[in-house]
C-alpha positions as CSV (number, residue, x, y, z in Angstrom):
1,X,28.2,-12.1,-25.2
2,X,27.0,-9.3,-23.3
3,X,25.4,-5.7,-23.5
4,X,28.9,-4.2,-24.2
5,X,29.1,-6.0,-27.4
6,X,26.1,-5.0,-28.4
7,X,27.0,-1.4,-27.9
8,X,30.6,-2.3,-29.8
9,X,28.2,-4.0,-32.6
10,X,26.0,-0.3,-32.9
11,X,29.8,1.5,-33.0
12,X,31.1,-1.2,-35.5
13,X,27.7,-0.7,-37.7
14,X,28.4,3.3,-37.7
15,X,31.7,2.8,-38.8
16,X,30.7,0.7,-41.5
17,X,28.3,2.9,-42.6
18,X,30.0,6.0,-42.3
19,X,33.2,5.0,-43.7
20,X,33.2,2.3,-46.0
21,X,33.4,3.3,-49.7
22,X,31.4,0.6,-50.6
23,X,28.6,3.2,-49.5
24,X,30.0,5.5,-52.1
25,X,28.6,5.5,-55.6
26,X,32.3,7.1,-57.9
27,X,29.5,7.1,-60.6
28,X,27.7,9.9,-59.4
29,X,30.2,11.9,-58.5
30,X,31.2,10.1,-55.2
31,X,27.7,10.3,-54.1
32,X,27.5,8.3,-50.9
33,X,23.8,6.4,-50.2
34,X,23.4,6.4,-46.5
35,X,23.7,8.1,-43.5
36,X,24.1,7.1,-39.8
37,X,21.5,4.3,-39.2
38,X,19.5,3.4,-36.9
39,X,20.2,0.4,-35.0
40,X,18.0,-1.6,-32.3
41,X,17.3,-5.1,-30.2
42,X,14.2,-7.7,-30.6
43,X,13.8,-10.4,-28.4
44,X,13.5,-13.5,-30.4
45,X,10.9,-15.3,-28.0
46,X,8.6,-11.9,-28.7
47,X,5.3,-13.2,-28.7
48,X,5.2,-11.2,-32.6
49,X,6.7,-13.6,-34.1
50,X,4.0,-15.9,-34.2
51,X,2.0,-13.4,-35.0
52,X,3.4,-12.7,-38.3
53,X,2.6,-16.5,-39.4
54,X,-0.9,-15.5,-39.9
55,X,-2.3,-15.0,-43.0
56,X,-3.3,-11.2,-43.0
57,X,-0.1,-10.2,-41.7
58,X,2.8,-12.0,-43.4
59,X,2.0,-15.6,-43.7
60,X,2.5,-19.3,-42.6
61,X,5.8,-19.2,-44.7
62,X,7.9,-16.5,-42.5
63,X,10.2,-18.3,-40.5
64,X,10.6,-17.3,-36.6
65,X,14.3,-16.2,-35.5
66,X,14.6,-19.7,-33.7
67,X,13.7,-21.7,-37.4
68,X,16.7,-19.7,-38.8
69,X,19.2,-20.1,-36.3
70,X,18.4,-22.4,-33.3
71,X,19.2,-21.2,-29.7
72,X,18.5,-17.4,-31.1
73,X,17.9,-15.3,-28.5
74,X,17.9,-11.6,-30.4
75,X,17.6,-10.4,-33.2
76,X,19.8,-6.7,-34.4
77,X,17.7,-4.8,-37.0
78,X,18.4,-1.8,-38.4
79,X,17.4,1.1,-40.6
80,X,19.8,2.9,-43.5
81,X,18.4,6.5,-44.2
82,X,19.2,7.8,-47.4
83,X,21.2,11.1,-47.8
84,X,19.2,14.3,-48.4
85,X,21.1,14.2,-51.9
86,X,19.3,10.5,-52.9
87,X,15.8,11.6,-51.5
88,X,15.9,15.4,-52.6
89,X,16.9,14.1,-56.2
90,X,13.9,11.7,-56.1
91,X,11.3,14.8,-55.5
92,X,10.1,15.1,-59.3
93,X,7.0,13.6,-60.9
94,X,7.2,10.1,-63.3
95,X,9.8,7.6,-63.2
96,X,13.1,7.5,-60.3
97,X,15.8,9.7,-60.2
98,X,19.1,8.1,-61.3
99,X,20.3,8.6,-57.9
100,X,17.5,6.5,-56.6
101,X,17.9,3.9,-58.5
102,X,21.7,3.4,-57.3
103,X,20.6,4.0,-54.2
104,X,18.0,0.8,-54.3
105,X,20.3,-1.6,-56.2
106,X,23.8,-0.9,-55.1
107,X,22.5,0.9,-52.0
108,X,21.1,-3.5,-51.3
109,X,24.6,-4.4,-51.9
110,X,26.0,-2.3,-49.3
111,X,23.6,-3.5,-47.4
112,X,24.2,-7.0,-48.0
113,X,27.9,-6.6,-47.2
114,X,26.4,-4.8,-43.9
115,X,24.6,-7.4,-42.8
116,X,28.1,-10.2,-43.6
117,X,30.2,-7.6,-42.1
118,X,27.9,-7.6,-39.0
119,X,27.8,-11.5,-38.9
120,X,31.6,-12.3,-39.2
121,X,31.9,-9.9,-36.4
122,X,29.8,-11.9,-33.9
123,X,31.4,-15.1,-35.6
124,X,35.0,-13.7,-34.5
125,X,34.0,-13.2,-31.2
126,X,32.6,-16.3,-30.2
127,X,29.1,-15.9,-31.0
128,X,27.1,-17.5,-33.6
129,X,24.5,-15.3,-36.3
130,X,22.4,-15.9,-40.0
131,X,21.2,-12.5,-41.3
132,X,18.5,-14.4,-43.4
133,X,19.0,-11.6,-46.4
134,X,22.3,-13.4,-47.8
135,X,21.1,-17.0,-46.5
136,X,20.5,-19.6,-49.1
137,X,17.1,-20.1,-47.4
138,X,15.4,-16.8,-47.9
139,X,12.8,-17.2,-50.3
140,X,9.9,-15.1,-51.7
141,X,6.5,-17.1,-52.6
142,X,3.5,-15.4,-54.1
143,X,5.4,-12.0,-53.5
144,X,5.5,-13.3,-50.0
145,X,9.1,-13.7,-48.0
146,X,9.9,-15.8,-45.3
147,X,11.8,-12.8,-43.5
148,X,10.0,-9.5,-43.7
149,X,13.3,-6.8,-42.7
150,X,10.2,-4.7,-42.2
151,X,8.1,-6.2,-40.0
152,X,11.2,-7.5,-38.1
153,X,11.7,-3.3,-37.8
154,X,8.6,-2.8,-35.9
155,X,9.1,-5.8,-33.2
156,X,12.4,-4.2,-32.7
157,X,10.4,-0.9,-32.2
158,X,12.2,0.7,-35.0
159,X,9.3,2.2,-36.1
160,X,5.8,2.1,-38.0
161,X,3.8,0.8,-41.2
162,X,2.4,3.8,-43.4
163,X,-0.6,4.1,-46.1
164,X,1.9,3.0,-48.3
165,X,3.4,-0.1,-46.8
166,X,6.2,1.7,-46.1
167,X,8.1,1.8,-42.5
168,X,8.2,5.2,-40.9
169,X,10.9,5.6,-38.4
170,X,12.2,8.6,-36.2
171,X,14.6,9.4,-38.9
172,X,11.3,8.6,-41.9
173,X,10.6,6.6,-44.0
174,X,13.2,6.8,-47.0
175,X,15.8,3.8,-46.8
176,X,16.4,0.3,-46.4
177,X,16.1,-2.1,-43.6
178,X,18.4,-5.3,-42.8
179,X,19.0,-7.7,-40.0
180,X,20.7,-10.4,-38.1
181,X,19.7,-13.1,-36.0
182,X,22.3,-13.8,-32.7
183,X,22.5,-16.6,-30.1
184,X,22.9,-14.1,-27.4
185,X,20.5,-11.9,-25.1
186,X,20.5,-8.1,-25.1
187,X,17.5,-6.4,-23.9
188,X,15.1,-5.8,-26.1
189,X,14.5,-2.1,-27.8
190,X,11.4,-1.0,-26.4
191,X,8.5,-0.2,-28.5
192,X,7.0,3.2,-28.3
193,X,3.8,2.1,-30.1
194,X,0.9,0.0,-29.9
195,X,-0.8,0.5,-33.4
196,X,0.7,-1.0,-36.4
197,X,0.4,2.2,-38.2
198,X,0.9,5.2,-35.4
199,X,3.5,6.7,-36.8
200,X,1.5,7.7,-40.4
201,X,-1.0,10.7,-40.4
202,X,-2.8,9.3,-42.8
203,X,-2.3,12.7,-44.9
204,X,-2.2,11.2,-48.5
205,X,0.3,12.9,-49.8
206,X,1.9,9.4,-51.0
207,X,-1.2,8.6,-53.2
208,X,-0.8,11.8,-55.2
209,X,3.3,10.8,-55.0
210,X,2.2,7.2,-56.8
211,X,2.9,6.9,-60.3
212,X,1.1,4.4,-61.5
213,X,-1.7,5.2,-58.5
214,X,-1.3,2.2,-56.6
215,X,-2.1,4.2,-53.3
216,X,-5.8,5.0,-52.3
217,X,-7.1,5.9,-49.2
218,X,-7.8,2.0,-48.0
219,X,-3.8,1.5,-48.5
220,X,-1.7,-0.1,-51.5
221,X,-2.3,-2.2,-54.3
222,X,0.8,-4.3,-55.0
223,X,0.1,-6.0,-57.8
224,X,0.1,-2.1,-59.3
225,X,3.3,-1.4,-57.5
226,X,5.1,-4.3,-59.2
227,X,3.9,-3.6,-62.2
228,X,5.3,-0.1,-62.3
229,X,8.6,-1.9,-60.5
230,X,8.8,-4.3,-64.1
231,X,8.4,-0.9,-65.7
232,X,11.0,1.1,-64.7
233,X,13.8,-2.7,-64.4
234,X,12.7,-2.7,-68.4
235,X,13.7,0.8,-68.8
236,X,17.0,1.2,-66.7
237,X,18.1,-2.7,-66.0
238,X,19.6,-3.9,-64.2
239,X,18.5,-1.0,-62.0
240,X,15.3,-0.8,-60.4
241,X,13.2,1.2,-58.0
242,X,10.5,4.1,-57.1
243,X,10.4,5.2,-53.9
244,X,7.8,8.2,-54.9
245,X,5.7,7.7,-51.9
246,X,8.7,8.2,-49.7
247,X,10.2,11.4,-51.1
248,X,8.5,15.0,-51.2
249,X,6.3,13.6,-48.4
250,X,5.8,14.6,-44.4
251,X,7.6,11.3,-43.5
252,X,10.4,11.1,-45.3
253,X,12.9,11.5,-43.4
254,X,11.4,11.9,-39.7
255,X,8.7,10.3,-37.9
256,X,5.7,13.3,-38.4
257,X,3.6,12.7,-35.2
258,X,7.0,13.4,-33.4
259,X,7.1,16.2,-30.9
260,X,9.6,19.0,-32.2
């Protein structure tokens, strides 16, 4: 394994993206979900990892890269962006767009199959990988997972947390994250940040966004969130969704403390 498969794996996960028409949704008039992603490289000895077992952060039920897959060594995360179509349809007051809403169930099919796709590709070649989204181990306890795609995004230096608990990357905020773990080393993407939240202005246009106002000034309350989440599965099951605070907002689809 060696850096020129990781830059055949970033090729192979464009590819995917770009041309599989499991990205397309013929329901909506061949709308597809995501554009180019971003891809890039954590370390999985990064001193982070621990860091994430403690209670304020994630909690001593997240697994570490080497608990899911011993002899890790890295760990490929990466970030889906929605289309403008998805995010500009989501712009209106009250409950998701239907366009959003296939975007957040099918959209975590795709990228389900993205993350299998990814590991039968390192399997082929030698190498051995668990993306711990489609493993029979992930698990979610008190609303808690034992893999967080999104704090796995910011040790990979994808990007930033935000008021609303969302991840703002160079290419914002509205999309999904995924992940797999690999036996082999690749230098690490380095992280252009030091605060957990140095990406987010702290402008508040997401708490006006909220519908059900789960957003104040101090952050978000989850238990709100949810609530509004069991709302909206009740109304357009099996879909489900929001993604308000990421739409009609500075950072949804760049980073906004980036230099133009």
């Amino acid at each position: 394994m060696t850096t020129l498969l990781l830059h055949t794996i970033k090729e192979k996960i464009d590819d995917f993206v770009l041309n599989s028409p499991q990205n397309i949704v013929n329901e909506l008039e061949m709308m597809r979900m995501y554009d180019q992603p971003l891809v890039a490289v954590a370390g999985a000895h990064d001193a982070l990892w621990e860091k994430l077992k403690e209670p304020e952060v994630v909690g001593s039920q997240h697994l570490s890269p080497q608990e899911w897959l011993v002899g890790a060594k890295s760990v490929i995360s990466y970030f889906l962006p929605y289309t403008q179509r998805i995010r500009r349809s989501n712009c209106s007051e009250g409950f998701p767009s239907a366009e959003w809403l296939y975007g957040r169930y099918e959209g975590e099919m795709f990228n389900n199959a993205l993350c299998g796709f990814v590991v039968e590709m390192i399997e082929r070649a030698g190498g051995r990988a668990i993306a711990p989204s489609i493993d029979k181990r992930l698990a979610v306890v008190n609303r808690r997972s034992n893999w967080s795609e999104r704090h796995v995004a910011f040790i990979a230096g994808l990007g930033t947390f935000s008021l609303n608990r969302s991840m703002i990357t160079s290419l914002g905020s509205a999309g999904r994250f995924g992940s797999v773990i690999v036996d082999f080393a690749s230098a690490p993407t380095k992280r252009l940040y030091k605060e957990v939240d140095e990406y987010c202005t702290k402008c508040g246009a997401c708490i006006d966004r909220c519908p059900p106002r789960a957003i104040n000034e101090n952050g978000k309350d989850n238990g709100i969130c949810l609530h509004f989440l069991d709302e909206v599965l009740e109304r357009y099951k099996p879909r489900y969704g929001c993604g308000k605070c990421q739409t009609a907002v500075p950072c949804e689809d760049k980073n906004p403390k980036e230099k133009v």
